[in-house]
N, C-alpha and C positions, 0 to 999 in steps of 0.2 A: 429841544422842545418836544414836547406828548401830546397828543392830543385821543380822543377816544372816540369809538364808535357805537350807535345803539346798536348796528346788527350785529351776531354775536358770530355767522361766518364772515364776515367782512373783518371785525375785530382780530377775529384768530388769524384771518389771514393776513391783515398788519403786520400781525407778532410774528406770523411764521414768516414772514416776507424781509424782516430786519434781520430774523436767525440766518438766513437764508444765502446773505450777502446784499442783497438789494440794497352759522349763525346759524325752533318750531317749531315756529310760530306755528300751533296750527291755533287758529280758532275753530274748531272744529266740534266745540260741544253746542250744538245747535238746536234750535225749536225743533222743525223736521214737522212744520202741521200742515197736513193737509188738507184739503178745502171740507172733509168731512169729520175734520179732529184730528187729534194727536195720534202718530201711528207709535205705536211699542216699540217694533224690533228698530224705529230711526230713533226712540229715547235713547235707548240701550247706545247708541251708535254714544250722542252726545255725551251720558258721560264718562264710555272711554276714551273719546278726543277731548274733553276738560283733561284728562287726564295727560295723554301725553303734550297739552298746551302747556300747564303746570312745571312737568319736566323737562319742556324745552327750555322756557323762560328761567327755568335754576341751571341749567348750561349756560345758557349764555350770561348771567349776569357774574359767574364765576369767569369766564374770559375778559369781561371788561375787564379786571381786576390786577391785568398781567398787558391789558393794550400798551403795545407801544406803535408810535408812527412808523409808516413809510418814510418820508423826506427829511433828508440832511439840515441842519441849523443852515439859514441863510450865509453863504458864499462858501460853504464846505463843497469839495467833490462829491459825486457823483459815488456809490460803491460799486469798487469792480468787479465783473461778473464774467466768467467764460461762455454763458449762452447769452441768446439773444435777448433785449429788454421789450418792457411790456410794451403795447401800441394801445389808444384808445381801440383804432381797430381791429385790433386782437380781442377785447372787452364787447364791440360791438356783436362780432362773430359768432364770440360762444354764448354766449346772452343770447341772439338769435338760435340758436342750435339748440340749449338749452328749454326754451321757451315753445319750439315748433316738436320737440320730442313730447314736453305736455300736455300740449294744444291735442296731439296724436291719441295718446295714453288716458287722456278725458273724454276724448270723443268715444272711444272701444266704451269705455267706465260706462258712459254717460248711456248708451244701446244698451250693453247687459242691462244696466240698473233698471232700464227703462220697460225692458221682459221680463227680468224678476227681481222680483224686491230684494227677496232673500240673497243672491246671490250679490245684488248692489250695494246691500249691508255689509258683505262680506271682503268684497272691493276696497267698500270706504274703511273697511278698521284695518284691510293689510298693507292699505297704502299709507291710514296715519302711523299707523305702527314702523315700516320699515323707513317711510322717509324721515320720521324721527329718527330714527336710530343714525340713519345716513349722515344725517345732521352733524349729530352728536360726534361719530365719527371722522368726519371731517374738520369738525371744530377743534377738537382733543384729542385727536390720533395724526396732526401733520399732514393732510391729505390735500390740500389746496392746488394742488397742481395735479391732482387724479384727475384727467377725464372721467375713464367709470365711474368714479365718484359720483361725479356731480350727472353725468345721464344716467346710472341708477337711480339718482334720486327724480331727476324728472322722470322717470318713467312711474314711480310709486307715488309720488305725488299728484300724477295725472291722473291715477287709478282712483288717490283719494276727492280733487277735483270732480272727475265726472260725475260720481257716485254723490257726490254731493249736491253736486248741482240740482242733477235729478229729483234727490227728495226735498232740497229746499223751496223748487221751482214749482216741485207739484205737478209734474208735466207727464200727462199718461198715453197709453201706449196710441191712441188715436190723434194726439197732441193737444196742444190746448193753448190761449190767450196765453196762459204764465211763461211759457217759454219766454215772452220777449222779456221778462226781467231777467233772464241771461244775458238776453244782447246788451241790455242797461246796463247791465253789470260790467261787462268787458268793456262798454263805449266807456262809460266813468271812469275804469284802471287806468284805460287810454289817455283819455281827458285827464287823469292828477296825475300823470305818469310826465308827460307834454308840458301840462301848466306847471311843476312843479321842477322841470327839467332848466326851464326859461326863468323861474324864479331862481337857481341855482348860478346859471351863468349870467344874469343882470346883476347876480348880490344885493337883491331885496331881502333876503334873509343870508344873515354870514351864518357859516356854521366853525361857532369857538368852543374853548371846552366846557363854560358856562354853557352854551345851548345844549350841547351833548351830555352833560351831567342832569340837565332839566328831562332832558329827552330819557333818557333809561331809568329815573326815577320814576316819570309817569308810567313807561311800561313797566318795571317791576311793579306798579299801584297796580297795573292792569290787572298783572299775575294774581296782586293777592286775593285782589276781590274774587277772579275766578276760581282760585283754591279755595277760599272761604265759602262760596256758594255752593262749589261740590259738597266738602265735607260736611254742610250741613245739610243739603240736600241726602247722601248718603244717613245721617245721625237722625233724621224727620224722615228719611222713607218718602220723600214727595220731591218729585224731579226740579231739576231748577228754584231752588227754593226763594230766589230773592227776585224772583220774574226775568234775570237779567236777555233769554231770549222769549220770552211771551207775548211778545208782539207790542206789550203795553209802554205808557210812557217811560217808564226806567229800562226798559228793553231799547225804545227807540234810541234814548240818552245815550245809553252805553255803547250801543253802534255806531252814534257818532263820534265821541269821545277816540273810538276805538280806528273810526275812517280816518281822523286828523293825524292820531301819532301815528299810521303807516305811512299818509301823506309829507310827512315830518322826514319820517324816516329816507326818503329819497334822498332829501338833504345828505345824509352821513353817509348813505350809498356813493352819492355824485363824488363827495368829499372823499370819500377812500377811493374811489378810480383813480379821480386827482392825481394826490398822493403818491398812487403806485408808481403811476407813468413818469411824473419829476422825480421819482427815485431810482427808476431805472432798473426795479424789480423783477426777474424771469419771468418771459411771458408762459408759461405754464403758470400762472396762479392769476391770468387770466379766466382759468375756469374756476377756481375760488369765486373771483367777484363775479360769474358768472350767476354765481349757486347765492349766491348773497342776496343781489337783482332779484332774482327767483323769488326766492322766500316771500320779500317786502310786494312783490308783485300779487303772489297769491294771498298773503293776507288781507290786502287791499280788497282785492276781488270781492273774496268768501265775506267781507264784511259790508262792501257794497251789495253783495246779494241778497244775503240776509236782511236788512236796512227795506231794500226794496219789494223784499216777502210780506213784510208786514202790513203794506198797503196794497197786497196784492186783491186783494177781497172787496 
């Protein structure tokens, strides 16, 4: 039996977990308005993060393509392995580890950015650039079981995090009201992270290959639109060219659109933990599904924030 995942490191780490013996997102091409207009150098930001969104979402839909499961057909063994097998608590661990290296690397982000612009631009494009890359790397270069892997990548991710936060939030250097649409932001992760964890283990939603087929078809929809809005944005010379972050109703649509299938997405997360654990897979690829977690969690985030930018004013 196969079954598939949206994430596209959780997917590769499937694949590499069956070889074995036993997924960037960035949304990152963003409005960036500040309460007295559009700032320039955070355009410029959005759309070189359209851009490497684009090239994450074509990694990972070439990984689904090659997913195979964790777990043995019903009443097979177990595949033998000479090290030790995964734990949830193994998952829980590096998931935390993972997630308090971020929390770290956004906050530094989050100060610079908040002194200088310039340098907070500079932040957000070297951390979508490299956590991209990281991505990629661990997806398609077998890397699921690197530690450094995956805390390089939170630590570039966090850089792109803070950096974002900052200009999405609007929040200057004497501070201001918008801050707490961060704390909204991260209370909401929390909240669909929680509600959706509890929907997972009741089985209000199964996750089959029918759902999961539905699920990455919608995100690769996501994909196109955002490629299509760049290049024509790029071809017209006029940012954003189809509104999709302009604050306005097709901006708000798209954001929620965009909050459901990350929401969705825990689903196939939970489901490849699962998986791993009834397979019996080396817990070194406990930081795989570490870096998986991750993704789905910051994409959450950065689209709960943005959502709540809109109505900041």
């Amino acid at each position: 039996m196969a079954f598939r995942s949206s994430n596209p490191v959780l997917g590769a780490l499937n694949r590499q977990g069956n070889t074995a013996g036993g997924y960037q997102q960035h949304y990152g091409q963003q409005q960036y308005e500040q309460q007295q207009g559009q700032n320039p150098y955070a355009q410029f930001g959005q759309a070189q993060a359209g851009f490497a969104q684009g090239a994450s979402y074509f990694g990972q839909q070439q990984v689904q393509q090659e997913f195979q499961q964790y777990a043995q057909a019903p009443g097979q063994m177990p595949l033998q392995t000479t090290v030790r097998a995964i734990t949830i608590d193994d998952v829980v661990t590096k998931t935390g580890i993972t997630l308090g290296v971020i929390i770290v690397s956004a906050i530094i982000s989050f100060i610079v950015a908040l002194r200088s612009p310039v340098a907070g631009m500079g932040l957000l494009l070297v951390g979508a650039i490299a956590s991209l890359i990281i991505v990629l790397i661990a997806t398609f270069g077998k890397k699921m079981q690197s530690a450094p892997i995956t805390i390089s990548y939170a630590v570039f991710e966090g850089l792109w995090v803070g950096a974002f936060s900052q200009i999405v939030a609007g929040v200057d250097v004497a501070g201001s009201p918008a801050m707490g649409i961060i704390f909204g932001a991260l209370a909401g992760t929390i909240g669909v992270f929680v509600g959706m964890l509890v929907v997972y283990r009741t089985g209000a939603i199964r996750v089959t290959p029918k759902f999961t087929r539905i699920l990455i078809g919608c995100i690769f929809g996501i994909l196109a639109v955002v490629v299509v809005n760049l290049l024509a944005s790029l071809i017209a010379g006029r940012p954003d060219f189809f509104g999709l972050y302009s604050g306005g109703p097709i901006a708000i649509v798209f954001s929620l659109v965009c909050i459901v299938l990350a929401a969705l997405s825990f689903l196939s997360d939970f489901d490849s933990v699962d998986h791993a654990v009834r397979a019996g897979v080396p817990a070194g690829y406990a930081w795989g599904l570490a870096l998986g977690l991750a993704v789905t969690l910051v994409w959450l985030y950065t689209e709960i924030l943005r959502l709540l930018s809109y109505f900041r004013d």
